[in-house]
C-alpha positions in Angstrom: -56.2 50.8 31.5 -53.7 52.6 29.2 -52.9 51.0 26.4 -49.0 50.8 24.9 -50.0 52.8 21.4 -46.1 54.3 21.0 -45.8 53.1 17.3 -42.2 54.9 16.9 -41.1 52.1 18.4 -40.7 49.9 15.1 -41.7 46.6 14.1 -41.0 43.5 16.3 -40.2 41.5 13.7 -37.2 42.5 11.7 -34.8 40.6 9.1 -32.5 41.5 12.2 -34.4 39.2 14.4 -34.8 36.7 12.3 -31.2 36.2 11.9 -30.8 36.0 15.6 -33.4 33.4 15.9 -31.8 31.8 13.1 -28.5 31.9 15.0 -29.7 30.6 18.3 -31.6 27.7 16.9 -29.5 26.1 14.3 -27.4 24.4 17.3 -30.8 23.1 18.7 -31.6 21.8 15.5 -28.1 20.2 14.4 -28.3 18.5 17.6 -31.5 17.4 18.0 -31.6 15.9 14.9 -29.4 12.7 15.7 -30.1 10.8 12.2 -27.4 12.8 10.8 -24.6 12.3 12.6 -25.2 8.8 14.7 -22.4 7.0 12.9 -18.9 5.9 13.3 -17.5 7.6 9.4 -15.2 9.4 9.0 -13.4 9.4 11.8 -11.2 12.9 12.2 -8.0 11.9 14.0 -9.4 8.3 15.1 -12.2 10.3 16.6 -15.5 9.0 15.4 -17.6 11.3 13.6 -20.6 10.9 16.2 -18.3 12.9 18.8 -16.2 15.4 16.8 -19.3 16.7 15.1 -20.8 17.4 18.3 -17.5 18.7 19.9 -17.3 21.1 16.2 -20.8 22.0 17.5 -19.6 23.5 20.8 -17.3 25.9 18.5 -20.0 26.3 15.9 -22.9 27.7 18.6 -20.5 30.0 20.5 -19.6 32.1 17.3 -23.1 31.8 16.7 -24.0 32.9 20.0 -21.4 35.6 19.4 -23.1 36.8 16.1 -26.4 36.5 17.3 -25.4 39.3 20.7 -23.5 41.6 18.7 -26.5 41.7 16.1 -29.0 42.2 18.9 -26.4 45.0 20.4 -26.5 47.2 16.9 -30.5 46.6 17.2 -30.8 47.5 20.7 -28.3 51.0 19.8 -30.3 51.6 16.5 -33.7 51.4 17.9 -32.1 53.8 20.7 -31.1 56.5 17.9 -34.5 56.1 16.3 -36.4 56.8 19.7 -34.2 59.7 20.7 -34.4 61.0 17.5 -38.5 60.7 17.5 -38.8 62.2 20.6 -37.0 65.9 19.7 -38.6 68.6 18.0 -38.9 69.0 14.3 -36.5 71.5 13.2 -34.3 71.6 16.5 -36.4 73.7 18.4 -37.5 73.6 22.2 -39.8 75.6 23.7 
């Protein structure tokens, strides 16, 4: 069985990546971690803090969301370039 051995392709892992992961889990995290935000003060508007932090939460995971695609588009494009540019000739010749 063949094995994938292509190692032009780059490493998995990049500070890229991380950022992305960083991005997409920070809501997860903010929200799972209730102690933080299960009380009544301050209230924004006569809104309790326990629901307009979550609400600001909505707002804060779609830019985030936001970041995280257009980061993994430039990734997607530059790991493109890097293959295309792997795969022609040295020195611009075809034969």
């Amino acid at each position: 069985m063949p094995e994938d051995t292509d190692v032009s392709r780059g490493p998995v892992v990049t500070p890229v990546r991380v950022v992305i992961g960083l991005c997409l889990v920070a809501p997860f995290v903010a929200m799972l971690w209730v102690g933080s935000y299960a009380k009544a003060d301050p209230t924004f508007i006569g809104i309790p803090f326990f629901y307009w932090y979550q609400m600001a939460w909505v707002l804060i995971s779609t830019v985030l969301t936001v970041i995280a695609y257009q980061l993994w588009q430039r990734d997607q494009r530059g790991r493109a370039a890097h293959s295309a540019a792997a795969s022609t000739p040295k020195g611009g010749e075809s034969r």
